[in-house]
Backbone as CSV, one residue per row, in Angstrom:
resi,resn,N_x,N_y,N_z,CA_x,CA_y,CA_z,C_x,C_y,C_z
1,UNK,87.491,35.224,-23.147,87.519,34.177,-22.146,88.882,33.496,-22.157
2,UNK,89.435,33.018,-20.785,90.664,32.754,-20.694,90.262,30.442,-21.314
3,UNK,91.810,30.149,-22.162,91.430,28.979,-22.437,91.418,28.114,-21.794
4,UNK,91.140,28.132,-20.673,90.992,27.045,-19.504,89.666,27.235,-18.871
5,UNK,88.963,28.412,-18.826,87.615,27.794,-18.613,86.281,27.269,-19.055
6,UNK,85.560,26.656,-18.497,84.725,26.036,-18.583,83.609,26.908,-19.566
7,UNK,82.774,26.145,-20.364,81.498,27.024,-21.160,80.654,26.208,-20.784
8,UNK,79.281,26.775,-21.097,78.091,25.809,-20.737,77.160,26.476,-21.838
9,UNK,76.699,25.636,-22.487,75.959,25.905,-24.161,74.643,25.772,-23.784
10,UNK,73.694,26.594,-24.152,72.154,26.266,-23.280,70.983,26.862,-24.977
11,UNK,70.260,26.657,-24.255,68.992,26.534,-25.723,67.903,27.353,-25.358
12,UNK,67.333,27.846,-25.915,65.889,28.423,-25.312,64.795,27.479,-26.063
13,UNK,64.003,26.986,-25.009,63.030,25.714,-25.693,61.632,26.385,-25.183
14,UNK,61.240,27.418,-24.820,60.496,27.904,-24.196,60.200,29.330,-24.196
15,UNK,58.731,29.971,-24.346,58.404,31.543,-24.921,58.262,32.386,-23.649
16,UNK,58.843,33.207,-23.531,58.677,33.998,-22.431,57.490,34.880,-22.462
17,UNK,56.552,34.448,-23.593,55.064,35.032,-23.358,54.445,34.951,-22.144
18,UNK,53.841,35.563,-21.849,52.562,36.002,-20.269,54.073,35.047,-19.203
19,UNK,54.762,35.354,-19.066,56.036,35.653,-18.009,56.360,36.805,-17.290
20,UNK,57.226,36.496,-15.907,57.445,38.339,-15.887,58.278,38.559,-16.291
21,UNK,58.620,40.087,-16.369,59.480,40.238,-17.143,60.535,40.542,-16.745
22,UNK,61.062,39.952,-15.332,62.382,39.807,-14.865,63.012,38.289,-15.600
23,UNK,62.412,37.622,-15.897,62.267,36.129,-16.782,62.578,36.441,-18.100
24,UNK,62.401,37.559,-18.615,62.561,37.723,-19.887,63.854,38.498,-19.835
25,UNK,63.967,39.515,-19.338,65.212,40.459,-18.988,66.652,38.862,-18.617
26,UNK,66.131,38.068,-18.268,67.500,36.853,-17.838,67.752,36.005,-19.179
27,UNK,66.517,36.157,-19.748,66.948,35.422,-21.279,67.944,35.820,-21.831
28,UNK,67.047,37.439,-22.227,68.472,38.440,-22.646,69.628,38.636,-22.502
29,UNK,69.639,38.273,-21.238,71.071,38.412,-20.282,71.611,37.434,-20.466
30,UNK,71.203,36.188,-20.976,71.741,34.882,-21.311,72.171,34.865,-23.042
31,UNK,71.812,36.032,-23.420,72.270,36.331,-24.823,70.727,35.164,-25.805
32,UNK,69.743,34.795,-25.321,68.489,34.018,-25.442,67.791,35.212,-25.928
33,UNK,66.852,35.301,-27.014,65.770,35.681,-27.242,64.571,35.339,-28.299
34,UNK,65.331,34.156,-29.150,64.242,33.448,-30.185,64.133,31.696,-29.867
35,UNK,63.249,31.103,-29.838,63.082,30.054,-29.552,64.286,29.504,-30.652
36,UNK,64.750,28.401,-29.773,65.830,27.370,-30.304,67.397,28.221,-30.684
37,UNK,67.203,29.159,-30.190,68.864,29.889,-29.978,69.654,29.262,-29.746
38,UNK,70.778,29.526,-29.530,71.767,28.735,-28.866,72.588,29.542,-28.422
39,UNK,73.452,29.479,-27.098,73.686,30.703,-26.717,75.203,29.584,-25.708
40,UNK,76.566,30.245,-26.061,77.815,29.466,-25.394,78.053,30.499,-24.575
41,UNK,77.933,30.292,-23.285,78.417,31.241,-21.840,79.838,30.504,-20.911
42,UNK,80.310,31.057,-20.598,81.412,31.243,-19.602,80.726,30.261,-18.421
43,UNK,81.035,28.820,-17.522,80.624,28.789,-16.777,80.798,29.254,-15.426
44,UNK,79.704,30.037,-15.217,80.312,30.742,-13.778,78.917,30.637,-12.285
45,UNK,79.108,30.809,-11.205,78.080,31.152,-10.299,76.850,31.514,-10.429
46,UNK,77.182,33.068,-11.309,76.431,34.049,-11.749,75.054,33.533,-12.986
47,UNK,76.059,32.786,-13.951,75.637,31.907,-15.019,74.624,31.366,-14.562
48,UNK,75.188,30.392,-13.865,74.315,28.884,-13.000,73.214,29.185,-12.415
49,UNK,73.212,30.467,-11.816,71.926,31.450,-11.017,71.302,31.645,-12.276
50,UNK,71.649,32.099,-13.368,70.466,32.314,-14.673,69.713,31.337,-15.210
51,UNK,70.547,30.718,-15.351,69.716,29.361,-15.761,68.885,28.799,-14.567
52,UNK,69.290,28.842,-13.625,68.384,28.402,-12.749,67.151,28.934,-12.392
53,UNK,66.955,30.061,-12.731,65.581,31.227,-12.926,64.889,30.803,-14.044
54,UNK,65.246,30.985,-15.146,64.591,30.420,-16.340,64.537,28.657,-16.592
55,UNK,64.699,28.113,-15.584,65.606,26.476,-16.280,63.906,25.607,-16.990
56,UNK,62.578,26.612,-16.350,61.959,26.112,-17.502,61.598,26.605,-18.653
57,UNK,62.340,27.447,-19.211,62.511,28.003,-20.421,63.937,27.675,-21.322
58,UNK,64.759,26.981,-20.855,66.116,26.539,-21.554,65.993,25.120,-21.326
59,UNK,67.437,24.719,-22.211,67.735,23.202,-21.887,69.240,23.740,-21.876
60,UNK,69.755,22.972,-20.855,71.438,22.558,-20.969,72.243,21.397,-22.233
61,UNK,72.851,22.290,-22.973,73.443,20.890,-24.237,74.174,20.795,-23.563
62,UNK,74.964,19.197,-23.974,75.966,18.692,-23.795,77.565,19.634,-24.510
63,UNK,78.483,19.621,-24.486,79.794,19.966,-24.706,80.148,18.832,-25.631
């Protein structure tokens, strides 16, 4: 990652049990797969669309 952009640090607070499993496949993709992970991403469009699919399965930390 270049040092000027933005990260956005997110949590998994939430089980992707009896979910579908396009919900679970975005965890993954969020580098998410055990409750209370923590996972530092690049902030991007793409990002913001993930979290926004799962956003009741994560929390956004602060920076």
């Amino acid at each position: 990652m270049a040092q000027n952009s933005k990260t956005v640090r997110i949590e998994q607070i939430g089980s992707p049990i009896r979910r579908e499993a396009s919900q679970r496949e975005t965890l993954i993709g969020l580098k998410l797969n055990k409750l209370h992970r923590v996972s530092e991403l690049e902030d991007t469009p793409s990002v913001r669309g993930m979290i926004r699919k799962v956003h009741h399965l994560v929390r956004v930390l602060e920076a």
